[in-house]
N, C-alpha and C positions, 0 to 999 in steps of 0.2 A: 703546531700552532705558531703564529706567529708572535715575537714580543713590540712591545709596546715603546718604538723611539722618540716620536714626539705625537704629544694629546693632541695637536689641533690639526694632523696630518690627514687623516679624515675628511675632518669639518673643512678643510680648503677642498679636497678631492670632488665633494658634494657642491661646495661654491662653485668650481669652475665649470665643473658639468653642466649646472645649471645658468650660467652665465653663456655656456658657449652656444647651449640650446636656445636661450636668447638672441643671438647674434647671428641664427642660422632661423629663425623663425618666419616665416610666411607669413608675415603680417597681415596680407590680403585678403586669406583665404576665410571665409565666414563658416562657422558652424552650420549642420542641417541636423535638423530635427532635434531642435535645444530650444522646446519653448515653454511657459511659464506652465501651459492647461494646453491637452491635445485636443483636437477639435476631431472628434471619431465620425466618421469612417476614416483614415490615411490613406491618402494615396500615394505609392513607393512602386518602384520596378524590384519584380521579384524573381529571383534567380532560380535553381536548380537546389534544391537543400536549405527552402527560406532563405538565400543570400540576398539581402538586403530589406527582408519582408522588417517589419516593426509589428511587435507582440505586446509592448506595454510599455509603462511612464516608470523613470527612475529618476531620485534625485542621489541615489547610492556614488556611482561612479559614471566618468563620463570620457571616454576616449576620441581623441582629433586626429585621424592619421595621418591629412594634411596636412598639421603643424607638427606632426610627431609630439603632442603634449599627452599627457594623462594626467585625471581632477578625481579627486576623493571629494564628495563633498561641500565641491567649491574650491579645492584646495588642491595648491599644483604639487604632485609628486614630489617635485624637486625642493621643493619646503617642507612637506611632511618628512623626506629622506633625513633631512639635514639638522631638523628642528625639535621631531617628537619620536617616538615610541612605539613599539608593535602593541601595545597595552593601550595605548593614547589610542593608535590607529582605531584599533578594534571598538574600543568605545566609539569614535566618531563616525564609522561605518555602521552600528547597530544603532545606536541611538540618532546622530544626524545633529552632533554637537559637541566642539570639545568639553572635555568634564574638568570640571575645578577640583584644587588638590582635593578636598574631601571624597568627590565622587569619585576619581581615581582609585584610592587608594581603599575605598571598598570596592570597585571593579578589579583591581589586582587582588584584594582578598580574596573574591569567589573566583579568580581563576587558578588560585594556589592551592586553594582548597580541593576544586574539583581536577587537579592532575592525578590526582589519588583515586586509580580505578582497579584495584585490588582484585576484586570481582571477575570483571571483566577480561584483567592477565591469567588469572587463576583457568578461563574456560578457554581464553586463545592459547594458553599452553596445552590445552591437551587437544589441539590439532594437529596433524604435521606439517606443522608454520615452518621448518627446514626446508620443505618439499614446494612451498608455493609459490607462485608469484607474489609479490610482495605489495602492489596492489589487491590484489585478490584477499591476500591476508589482513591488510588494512580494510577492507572493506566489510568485511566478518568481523573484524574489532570495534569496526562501527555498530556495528548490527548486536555485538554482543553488550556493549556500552548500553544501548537502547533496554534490553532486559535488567542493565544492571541499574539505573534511573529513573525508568517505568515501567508497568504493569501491562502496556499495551498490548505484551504477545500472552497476556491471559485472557480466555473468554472472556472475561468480567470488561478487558478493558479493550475493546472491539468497539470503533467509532460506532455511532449509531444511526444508520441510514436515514431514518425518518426524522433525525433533527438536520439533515443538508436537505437537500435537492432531489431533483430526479429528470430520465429523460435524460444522462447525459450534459445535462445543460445548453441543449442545442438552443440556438437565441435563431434561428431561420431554417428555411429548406435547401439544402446543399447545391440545389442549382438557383437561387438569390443570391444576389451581391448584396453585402454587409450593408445595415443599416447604422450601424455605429450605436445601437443603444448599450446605455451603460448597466444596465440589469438585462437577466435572460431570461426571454420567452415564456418556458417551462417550467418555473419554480410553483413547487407547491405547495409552499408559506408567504407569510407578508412580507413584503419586500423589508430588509434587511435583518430578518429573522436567522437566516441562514447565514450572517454575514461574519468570517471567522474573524477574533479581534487580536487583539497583539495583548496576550495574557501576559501576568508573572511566569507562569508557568512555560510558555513559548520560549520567553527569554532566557530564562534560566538553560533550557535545553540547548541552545546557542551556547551559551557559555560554556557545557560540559563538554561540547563537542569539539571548541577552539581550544582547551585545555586537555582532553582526552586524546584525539585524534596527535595533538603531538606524542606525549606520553605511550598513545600505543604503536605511534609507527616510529620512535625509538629500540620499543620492547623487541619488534619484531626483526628489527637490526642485529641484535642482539644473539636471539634467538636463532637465528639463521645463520651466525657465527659458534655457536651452543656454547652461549653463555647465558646468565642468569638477567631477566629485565631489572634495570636502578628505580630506586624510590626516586622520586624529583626531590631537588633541596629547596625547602621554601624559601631559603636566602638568595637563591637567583632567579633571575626575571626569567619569560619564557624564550627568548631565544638562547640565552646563558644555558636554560635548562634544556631544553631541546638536545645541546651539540654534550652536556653534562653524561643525559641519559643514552644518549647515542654512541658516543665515545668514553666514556667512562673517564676524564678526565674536564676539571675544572676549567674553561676557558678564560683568558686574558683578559682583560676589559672591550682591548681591542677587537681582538675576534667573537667577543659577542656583542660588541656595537655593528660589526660587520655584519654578523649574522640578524641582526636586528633589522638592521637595513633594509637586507636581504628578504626577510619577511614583510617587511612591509610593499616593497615593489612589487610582491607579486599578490597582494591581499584580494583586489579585485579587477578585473580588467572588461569591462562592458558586458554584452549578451553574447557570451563565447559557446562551447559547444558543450562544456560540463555546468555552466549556467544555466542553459535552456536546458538539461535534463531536470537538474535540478527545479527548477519553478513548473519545470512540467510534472510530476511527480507530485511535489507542495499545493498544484492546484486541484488533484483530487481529491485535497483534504486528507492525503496520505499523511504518516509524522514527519517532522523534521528529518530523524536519524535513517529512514529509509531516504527521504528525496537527499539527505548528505551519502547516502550510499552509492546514490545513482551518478551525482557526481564523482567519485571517486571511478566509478565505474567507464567514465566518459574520459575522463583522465588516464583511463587505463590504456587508450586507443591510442595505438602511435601516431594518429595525425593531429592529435592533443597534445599527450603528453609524451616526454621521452624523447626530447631532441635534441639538449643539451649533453644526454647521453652517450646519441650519434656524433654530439662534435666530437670529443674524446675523442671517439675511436676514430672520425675524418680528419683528426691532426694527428694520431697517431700514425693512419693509412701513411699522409705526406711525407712522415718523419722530419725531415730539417728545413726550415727558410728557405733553402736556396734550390727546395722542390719543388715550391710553389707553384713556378709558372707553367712547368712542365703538368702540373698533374692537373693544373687549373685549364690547360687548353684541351689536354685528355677528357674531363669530365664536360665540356663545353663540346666537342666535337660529339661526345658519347650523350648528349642530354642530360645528363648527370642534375640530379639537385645537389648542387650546394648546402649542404645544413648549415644552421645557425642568420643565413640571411633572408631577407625577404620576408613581407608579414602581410597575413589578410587584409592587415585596417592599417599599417603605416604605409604612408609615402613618403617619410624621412626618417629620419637615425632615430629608431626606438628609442624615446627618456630613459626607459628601464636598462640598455645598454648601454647609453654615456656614464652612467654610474657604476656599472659591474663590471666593464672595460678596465677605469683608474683602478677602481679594489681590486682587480685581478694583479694587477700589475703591482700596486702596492706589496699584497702578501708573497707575489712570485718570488720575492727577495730572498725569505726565509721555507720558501719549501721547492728544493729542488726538482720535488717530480713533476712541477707547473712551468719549472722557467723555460725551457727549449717549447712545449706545448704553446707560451705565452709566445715567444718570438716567431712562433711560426703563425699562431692565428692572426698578429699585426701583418704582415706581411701579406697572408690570405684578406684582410680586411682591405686593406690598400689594394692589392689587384683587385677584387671583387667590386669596389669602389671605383675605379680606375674605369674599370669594363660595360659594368653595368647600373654604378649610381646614377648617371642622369640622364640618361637615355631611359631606363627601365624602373627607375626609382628603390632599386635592392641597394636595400644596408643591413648591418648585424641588428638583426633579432635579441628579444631577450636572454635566447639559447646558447648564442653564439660564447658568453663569457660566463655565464651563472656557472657553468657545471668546472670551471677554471676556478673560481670563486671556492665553490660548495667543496673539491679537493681538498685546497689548503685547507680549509677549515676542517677538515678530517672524515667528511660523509664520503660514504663508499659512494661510488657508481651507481649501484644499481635503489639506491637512494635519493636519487634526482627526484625522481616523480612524486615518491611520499611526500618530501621536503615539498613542494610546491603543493600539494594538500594539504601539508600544516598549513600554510602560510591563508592557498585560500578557502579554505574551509570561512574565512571570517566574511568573505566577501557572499559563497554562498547563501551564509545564514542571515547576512542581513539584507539579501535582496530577496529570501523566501519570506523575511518577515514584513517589507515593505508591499510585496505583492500582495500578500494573505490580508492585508487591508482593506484591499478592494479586489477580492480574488475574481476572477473568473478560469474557469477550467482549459488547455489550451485543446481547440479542437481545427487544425488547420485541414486542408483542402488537399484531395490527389485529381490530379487530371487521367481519367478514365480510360485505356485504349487499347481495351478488349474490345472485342463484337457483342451484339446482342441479338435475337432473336434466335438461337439453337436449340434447335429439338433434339429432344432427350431419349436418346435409344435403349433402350433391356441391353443386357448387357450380354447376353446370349445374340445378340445383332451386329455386337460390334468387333471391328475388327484390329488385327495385331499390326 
């Protein structure tokens, strides 16, 4: 861990970040599809894997890749990083307002509270949580969480079909084009009978889950080292606690304003691929803790999650600065991806890595297994830059510095990915509860390109 030289070392590191992101801004460039009420049907060019389709209206989070900015809310990253809190955040992502010290500090009550899942440690220990993948384990601690705060996996508490829908919710015939109504076709109640609402009881599960989901993907850290899961101390905040229960020692101020940070950058980031599980899942009217399973489950997938992992080990591969250029024309002759640069929605210096760049570089002072890692990825960042910034628009990715970050701060390796399902877990639950507003089920389209008309032979006629 690193100590603590000067208080305001930070709070400049976040200034300039965000000053310089300023200064490198596209002022030009106008937002698409930022408007007040969608006018349905949409018309979008639609790629290979929904790339680019539009699925539904948020006011959650809002990502510009042209400008390289990211908005919580209305609110630019680079102010949340610098200004508020992973507990602030979380509130103004589920509700869609900052809270006044009052409402705070009962929203950090119920999340102190519900860090304590007992229950749920007690049955993820007797798996062999040693033996798994560590998403995989996390995602059964979701699932176990779910038994330990409701009844759902009892017969008794089995949704009940005939108070939704039916029919799938099909609103047309698969060969019409959308007519953009806002209710479906096939429902067989009165229009908004069936329409799920943002209960207490929704909310609540949200919160057990941004409080749990860390606590148990500490346990399993733990665990996998055979040692015993920590209580949370209710005297630290959640990222304090987080690196508490993970490492088993107290964090600095510093390093858990760091860690804070940290969680907040990655709390929500538009309609990514463990978002779209997740609201696909939430739109069956499935629970919350299965559609947060599904996202963890989306995160599990290396074209998700798990690349700040690979840098490691791709600055490892280099070993020193002065390999770079050699191994950078190697991998470019070879096709080589590059980890950590390049991003589906930026066209300029992800916000999230102006910020995890300085903090990497700040804590590399005091932990020496980051400092030659750190001078070697400046170095890879400059050529990478050099080669292909503006010709090709590749700069460092989130990836590229979080898992430099996440080191000092004492999280293992193979802790990358959990760590980013703490963080968004929060982003999840409050775009499944914005959805579930005005739910509709997602039911998208395949273009069809088999044959048809085949007769059907006995199978004593056919041949090998």
């Amino acid at each position: 861990m690193t100590t603590q030289k000067d208080p305001k070392r930070l709070q400049k590191i976040l200034q300039e970040a965000a000053k310089q992101a300023r200064l490198e801004d596209a002022g030009d460039v106008q937002p698409s599809f930022t408007h007040h009420e969608a006018d349905w049907p949409i018309e979008c060019t639609v790629g290979p894997g929904l790339e680019g389709a539009v699925a539904c209206e948020s006011k959650v989070g809002y990502v510009n890749g042209e400008k390289g900015a990211l908005v919580y809310r209305g609110f630019d990253i680079f102010e949340l990083a610098a200004r508020s809190s992973f507990e602030e955040v979380s509130y103004l992502l589920l509700y869609g307002k900052l809270p006044t010290r009052r409402e705070l500090e009962a929203f950090n009550d119920r999340l102190v509270a519900y860090r304590h899942v007992p229950k749920s440690l007690r049955l993820l220990m007797g798996f062999p949580v040693e033996n798994m993948n560590v998403m995989g384990a996390l995602r059964l601690g979701t699932n176990l969480m779910r038994q330990e705060f409701t009844s759902l996996d009892r017969l008794s508490g089995r949704p009940d079909p005939v108070s939704a829908i039916g029919s799938d919710e099909d609103s047309m015939g698969m060969e019409r084009p959308p007519r953009g109504e806002h209710d479906a076709t096939y429902e067989f109640l009165p229009k908004g009978a069936s329409a799920p609402c943002r209960s207490a009881e929704g909310t609540e599960s949200c919160l057990h889950l941004i409080s749990g989901v860390a606590t148990i993907a500490a346990a399993i850290s733990r665990i996998q080292k055979g040692l015993m899961p920590l209580e949370p101390d209710p005297e630290l905040g959640h990222a304090a606690n987080y690196l508490y229960m993970l490492t088993g020692k107290r964090p600095d101020p510093e390093s858990a304003r760091i860690m804070d940070v940290a969680l907040i950058l990655h709390a929500d980031h538009g309609m990514n691929a463990s978002t779209f599980a997740t609201l696909v899942v939430a739109s069956t009217l499935s629970d919350i803790y299965f559609s947060i399973g599904s996202g963890i489950a989306a995160l599990n997938g290396p074209l998700h999650g798990g690349a700040n992992e690979q840098v490691i080990n791709q600055l490892e591969e280099i070993g020193r600065p002065e390999n770079v250029p050699g191994w950078f024309d190697k991998a470019r002759t070879e096709n080589k991806k590059i980890i950590g640069f390049g991003h589906r929605v930026y066209k300029k210096y992800d916000p999230r890595a102006r910020v995890l760049g300085p903090l990497a570089e700040m804590l590399s002072g005091s932990c020496e297994e980051v400092t030659s890692l750190l001078e070697t990825a400046r170095v890879l960042e400059k050529k990478v830059i050099e080669e292909l910034g503006q010709d090709k628009s590749i700069y460092p990715n989130v990836d590229f510095y979080s898992g430099l970050v996440y080191t000092c701060l004492g999280i293992p390796k193979q802790m990358f990915t959990p760590t980013f399902a703490v963080s968004r877990v929060v982003g999840w639950t409050a775009r499944v509860l914005e959805y579930l507003e005005n739910n509709r089920i997602f039911r998208p389209r395949a273009i069809y390109t088999g044959s048809f008309g085949q007769r059907y032979l006995p199978i004593e006629e056919r041949r090998d």
